[in-house]
C-alpha positions in Angstrom: -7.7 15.7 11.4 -5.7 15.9 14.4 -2.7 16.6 15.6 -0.4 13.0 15.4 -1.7 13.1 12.1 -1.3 16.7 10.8 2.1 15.6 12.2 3.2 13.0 10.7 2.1 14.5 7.4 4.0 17.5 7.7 7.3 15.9 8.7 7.0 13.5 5.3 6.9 16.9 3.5 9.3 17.9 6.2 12.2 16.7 3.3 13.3 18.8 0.2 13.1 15.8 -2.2 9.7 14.6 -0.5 8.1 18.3 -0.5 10.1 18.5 -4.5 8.2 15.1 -5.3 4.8 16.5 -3.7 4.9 19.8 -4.9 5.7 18.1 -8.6 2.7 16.0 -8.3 0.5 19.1 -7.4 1.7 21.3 -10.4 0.8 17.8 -12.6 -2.8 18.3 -11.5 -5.2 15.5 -11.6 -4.0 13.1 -13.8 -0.6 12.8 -11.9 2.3 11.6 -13.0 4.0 7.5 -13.5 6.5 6.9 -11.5 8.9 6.4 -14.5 8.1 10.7 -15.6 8.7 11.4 -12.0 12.3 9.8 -11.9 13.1 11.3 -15.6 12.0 14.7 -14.3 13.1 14.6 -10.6 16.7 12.7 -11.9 16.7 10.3 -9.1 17.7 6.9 -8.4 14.7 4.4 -8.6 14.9 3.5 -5.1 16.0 6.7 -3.8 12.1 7.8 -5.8 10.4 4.5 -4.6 11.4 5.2 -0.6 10.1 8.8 -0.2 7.3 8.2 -2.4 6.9 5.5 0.3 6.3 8.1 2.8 4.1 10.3 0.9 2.0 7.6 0.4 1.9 6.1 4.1 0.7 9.2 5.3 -2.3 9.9 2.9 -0.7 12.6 0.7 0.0 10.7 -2.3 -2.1 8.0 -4.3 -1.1 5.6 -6.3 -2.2 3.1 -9.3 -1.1 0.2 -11.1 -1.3 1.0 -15.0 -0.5 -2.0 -16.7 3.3 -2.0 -15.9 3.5 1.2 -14.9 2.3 2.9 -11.5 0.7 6.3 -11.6 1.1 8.5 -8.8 -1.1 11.9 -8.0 -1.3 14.3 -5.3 -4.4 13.7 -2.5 -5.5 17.1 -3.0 -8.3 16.3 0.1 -5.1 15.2 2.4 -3.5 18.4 1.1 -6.6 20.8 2.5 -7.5 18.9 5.5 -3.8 19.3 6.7 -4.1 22.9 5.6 -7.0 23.5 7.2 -6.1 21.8 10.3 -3.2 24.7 10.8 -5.5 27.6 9.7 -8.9 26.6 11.5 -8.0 28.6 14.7 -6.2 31.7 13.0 -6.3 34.7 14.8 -8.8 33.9 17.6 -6.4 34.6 20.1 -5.1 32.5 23.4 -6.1 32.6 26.5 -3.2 32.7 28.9 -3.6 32.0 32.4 -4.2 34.9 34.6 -0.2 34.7 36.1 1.3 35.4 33.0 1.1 39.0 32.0 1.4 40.3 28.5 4.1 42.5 27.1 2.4 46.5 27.2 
């Protein structure tokens, strides 16, 4: 990971209806969801669902595949805790500022 992609990742969550969709597909687990449940539980237009799904997909989070007619989506639970570690991996080992900037007392 890096940081154009921990970017771009977190701005196509960066929606509600993208971080609903994702956070939807997370609580389905594993087996994911088709796209047809997804629009009968999220209560969106078809291509409103197809265009943000779009996103998820372009940038890793979300995988999909074709089930007959139907298209299963899921949650890329690796994308998911790379990007999360990616935030977390330097927590709390402080900065070093250079020497002219002093720190509050």
């Amino acid at each position: 990971m890096n940081l154009t992609s921990t970017a771009r990742r977190l701005a196509s969550l960066g929606h509600e209806h993208r971080l609903g969709l994702f956070r939807l597909l997370v609580q389905a687990g594993p087996d994911g969801m088709t796209v047809g449940e997804l629009q009968a539980v999220l209560n969106r237009p078809a291509s409103t669902l197809a265009f943000h799904l779009r996103e998820l997909v372009a940038t890793d989070l979300v995988t999909q595949e074709k089930e007959g007619r139907s298209v299963r989506c899921r949650a890329n639970y690796r994308a998911l805790n790379e990007t999360l570690q990616f935030m977390k991996q330097d927590c709390c080992k402080g900065v070093a500022l250079p020497v002219f900037v002093s720190r509050p007392a």
